[in-house]
N, C-alpha and C positions, 0 to 999 in steps of 0.2 A: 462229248468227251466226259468219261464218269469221273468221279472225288480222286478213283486210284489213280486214273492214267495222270489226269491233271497235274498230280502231287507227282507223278513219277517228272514229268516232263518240266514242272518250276525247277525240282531241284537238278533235273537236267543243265538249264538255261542261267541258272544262278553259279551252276559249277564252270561256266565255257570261259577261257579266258584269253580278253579281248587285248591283243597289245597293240598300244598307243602308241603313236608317234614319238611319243615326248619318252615315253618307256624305254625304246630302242639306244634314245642320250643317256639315260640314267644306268643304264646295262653295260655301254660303253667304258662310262667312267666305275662301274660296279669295277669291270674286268683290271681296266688300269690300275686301280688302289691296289686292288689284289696280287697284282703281278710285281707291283712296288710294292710292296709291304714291308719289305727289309731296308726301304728309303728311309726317311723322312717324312715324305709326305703319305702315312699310308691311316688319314681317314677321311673319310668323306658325308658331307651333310646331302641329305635328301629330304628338301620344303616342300610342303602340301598344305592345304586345308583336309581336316577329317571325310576319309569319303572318295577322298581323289584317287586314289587306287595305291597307293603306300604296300600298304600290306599283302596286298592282289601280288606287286612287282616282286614284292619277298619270294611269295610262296613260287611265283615264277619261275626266279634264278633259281631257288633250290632244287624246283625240277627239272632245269637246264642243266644242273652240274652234275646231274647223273647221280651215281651211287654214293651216297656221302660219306660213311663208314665200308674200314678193308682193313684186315689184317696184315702185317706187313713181317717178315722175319729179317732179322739186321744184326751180323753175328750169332747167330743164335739164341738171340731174344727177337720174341713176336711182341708187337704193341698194336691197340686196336687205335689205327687213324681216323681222326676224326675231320671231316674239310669244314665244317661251318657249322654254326651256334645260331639260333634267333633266342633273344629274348624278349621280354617288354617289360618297360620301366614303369611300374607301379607308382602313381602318386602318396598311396597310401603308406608306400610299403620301405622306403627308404632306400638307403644303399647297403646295410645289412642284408637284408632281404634279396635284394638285386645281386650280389654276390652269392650268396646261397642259392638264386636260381640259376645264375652261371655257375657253380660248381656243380651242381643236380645235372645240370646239361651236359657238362666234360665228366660225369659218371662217378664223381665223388662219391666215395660210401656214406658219405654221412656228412650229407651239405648244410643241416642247418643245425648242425652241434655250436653247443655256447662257445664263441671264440672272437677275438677283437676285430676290426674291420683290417686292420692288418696284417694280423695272419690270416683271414681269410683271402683278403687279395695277394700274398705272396703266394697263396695255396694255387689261387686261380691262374695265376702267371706261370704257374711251374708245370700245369696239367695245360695249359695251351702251348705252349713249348713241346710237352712230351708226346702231345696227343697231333702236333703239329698241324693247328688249328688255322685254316685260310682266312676264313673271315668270322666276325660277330656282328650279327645284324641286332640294332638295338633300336627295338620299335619304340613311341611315344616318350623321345628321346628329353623332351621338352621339361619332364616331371621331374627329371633328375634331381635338377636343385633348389627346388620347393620347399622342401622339410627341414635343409640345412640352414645351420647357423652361423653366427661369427666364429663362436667358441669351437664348433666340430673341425678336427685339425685334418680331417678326412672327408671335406667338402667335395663336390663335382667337380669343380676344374682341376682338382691335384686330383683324383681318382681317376679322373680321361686322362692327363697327363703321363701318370703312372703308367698306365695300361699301355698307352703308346708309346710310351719311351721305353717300355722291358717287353710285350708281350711276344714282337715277332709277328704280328699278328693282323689283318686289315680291320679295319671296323666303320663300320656303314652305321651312320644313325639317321634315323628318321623321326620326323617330328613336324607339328604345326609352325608356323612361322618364331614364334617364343623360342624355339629351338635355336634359333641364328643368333640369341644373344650370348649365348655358351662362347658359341666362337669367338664372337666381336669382342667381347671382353676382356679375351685375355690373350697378347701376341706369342705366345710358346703354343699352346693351343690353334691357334689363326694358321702360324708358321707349317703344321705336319699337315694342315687339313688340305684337299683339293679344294677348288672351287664347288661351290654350290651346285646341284641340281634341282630345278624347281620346277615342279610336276603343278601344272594350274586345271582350275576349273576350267570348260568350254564355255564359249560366249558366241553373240553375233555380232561383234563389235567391226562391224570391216568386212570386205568378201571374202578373205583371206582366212578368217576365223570361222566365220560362215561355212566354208570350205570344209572347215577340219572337222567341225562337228558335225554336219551330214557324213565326213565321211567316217567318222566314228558310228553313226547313229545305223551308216550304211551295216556294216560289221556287225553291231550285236543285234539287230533289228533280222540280218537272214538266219538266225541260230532261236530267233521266238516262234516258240512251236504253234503259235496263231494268229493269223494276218491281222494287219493294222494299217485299215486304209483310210484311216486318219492321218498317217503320215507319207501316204504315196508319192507326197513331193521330192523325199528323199529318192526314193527309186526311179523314180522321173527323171533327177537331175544326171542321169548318167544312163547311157546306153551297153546293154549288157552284151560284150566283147569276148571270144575266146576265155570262158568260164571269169571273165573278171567286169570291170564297169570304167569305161570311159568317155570322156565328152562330156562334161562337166558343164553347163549352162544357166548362171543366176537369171540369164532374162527373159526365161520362157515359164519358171514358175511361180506358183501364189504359193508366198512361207510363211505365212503369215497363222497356220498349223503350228509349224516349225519355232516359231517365236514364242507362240503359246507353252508351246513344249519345254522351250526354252528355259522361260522364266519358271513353269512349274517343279524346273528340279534344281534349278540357279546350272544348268552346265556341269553336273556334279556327278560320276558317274556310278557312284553308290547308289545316290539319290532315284537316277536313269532307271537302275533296277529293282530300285523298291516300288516305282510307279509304275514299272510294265510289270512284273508280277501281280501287285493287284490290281491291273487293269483284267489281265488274265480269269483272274476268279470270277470277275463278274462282264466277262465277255460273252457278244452274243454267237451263234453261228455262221454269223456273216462278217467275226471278228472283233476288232477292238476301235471305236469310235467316239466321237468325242465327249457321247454323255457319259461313259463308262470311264472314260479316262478323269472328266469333272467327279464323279463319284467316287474314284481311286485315290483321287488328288485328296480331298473331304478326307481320307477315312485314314488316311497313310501319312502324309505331307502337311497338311492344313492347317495353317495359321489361323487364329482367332481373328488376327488386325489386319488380315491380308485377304484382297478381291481372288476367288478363283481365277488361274490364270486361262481356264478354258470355257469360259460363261462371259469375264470382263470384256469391256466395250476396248477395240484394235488402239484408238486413240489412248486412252488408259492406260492400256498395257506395255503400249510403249515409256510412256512417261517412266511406268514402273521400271522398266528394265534400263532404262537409264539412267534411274538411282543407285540402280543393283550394281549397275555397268556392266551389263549384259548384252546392250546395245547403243551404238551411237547416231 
């Protein structure tokens, strides 16, 4: 395979988008906020560690909901509808800022003109109203209130507040676990939110878990455009049925691949894909094996204080993974 096709077929394998189990709950309650939106209860929290597929699920439902913008004529005024907003919450950048990039989004002419955080959020309330905005997905939800003070009368929890108590509007935020303390903090806020959805790392903690990540591994593993029969235990574990995989068997294989695997990306499925791509570069003909994956691991992943997960001795690696709690 030459440099061109190579590169044509990563960024193939890097586009395909692999939905999770755990994805399909969070889609669920996406739909319900949404549908409630005129409740009470119309926000909802989405937990992850960096990597878990957070932003993957975004871009998903966006391409689920079809066409996002339509012009609409209503009395004889036309308004350009808009069904949903992503932004991301800048650490650096404030909640100025962050208004300004929700205004830029609902089409404001002139989103980042000098003006108070007030009139900027009445601005942005009135153009989700008009613009009849379904939802706002509000990535790395967690930075929100970092830069705020006692003194700013316009802190995070009265700015979510705000926005949910006038806008009309659902709002999905997503964020690292630091995210949950938004909630917890303050029962007005608590009150409109759904429960949690929480999108975890893969482990082999149990067979049951075990389970889920083969059958994950199953998934994005037939979309890599070069075998990998370092991991054939995964395709072992299931006999291939009317174009799908059934009969599922932990006690006829050696995982001990699979474990290696494991711990070299912690269950992480960003991580998944940054080690099979450059497993890929430096794959031989005969595909992707285990010193290439050690060398992928080294060049991509690789901790200074940390044993390669595919070189260390099987006794070791457990120990490891059971720090990690990646295995019991």
């Amino acid at each position: 395979m030459n440099a061109a096709t190579l590169t044509t077929k990563i960024n193939e394998f890097t586009s395909v988008y692999t939905e999770l189990d755990q994805h399909e709950k969070a889609i669920k309650a996406i739909d319900r906020v949404i549908t409630h939106r005129h409740n009470n209860d119309c926000a909802l929290f989405i937990i992850g560690d960096t990597g878990v597929g957070k932003s993957r699920l975004v871009e998903h439902y966006l391409q689920r909901m079809g066409e996002l913008e339509r012009c609409e004529t209503k009395n004889g005024i036309t308004r350009n509808i808009l069904r949903a907003i992503c932004v991301e919450v800048g650490f650096e950048r404030g909640l100025d800022s962050l208004l300004s990039a929700i205004l830029e989004k609902l089409g404001d002419i002139n989103p980042y003109r000098r003006s108070t955080l007030g009139e900027k959020k009445d601005r942005a309330i009135k153009l989700l109203k008009y613009r009849e905005v379904e939802v706002i997905f509000m990535d790395e939800i967690h930075n929100i209130d970092k830069r705020q003070t006692k003194k700013n009368s316009e802190g995070a929890l009265s700015f979510l507040k705000t926005f949910l108590n006038q806008a009309n509007t659902a709002f999905v935020l997503l964020g690292v676990s630091d995210a949950e303390n938004l909630r917890l903090t303050d029962d007005e806020l608590n009150s409109r939110c759904k429960a949690n959805v929480y999108l975890n790392n893969y482990d082999c903690c149990g067979e049951d878990n075990t389970i889920e990540f083969i059958e994950y591994l199953l998934d994005i593993l037939e979309e890599l455009p070069v075998p990998i029969p370092y991991l054939a235990c995964v395709f072992d574990s299931f006999e291939e049925e009317g174009g799908g995989y059934v009969n599922y068997d932990t006690h006829k294989q050696d995982y001990d691949n699979l474990f290696r695997f494991c711990m070299a990306t912690k269950g992480n499925p960003k991580l998944i894909r940054r080690l099979l791509v450059a497993a890929m570069e430096v794959a031989s003909t005969k595909g992707i094996n285990k010193e290439q994956l050690a060398e992928a691991w080294e060049f991509e992943l690789g901790e200074k204080t940390v044993k390669n997960p595919f070189e260390q001795h099987i006794k070791s690696l457990f120990k490891a993974m059971v720090k990690e709690e990646l295995y019991v």
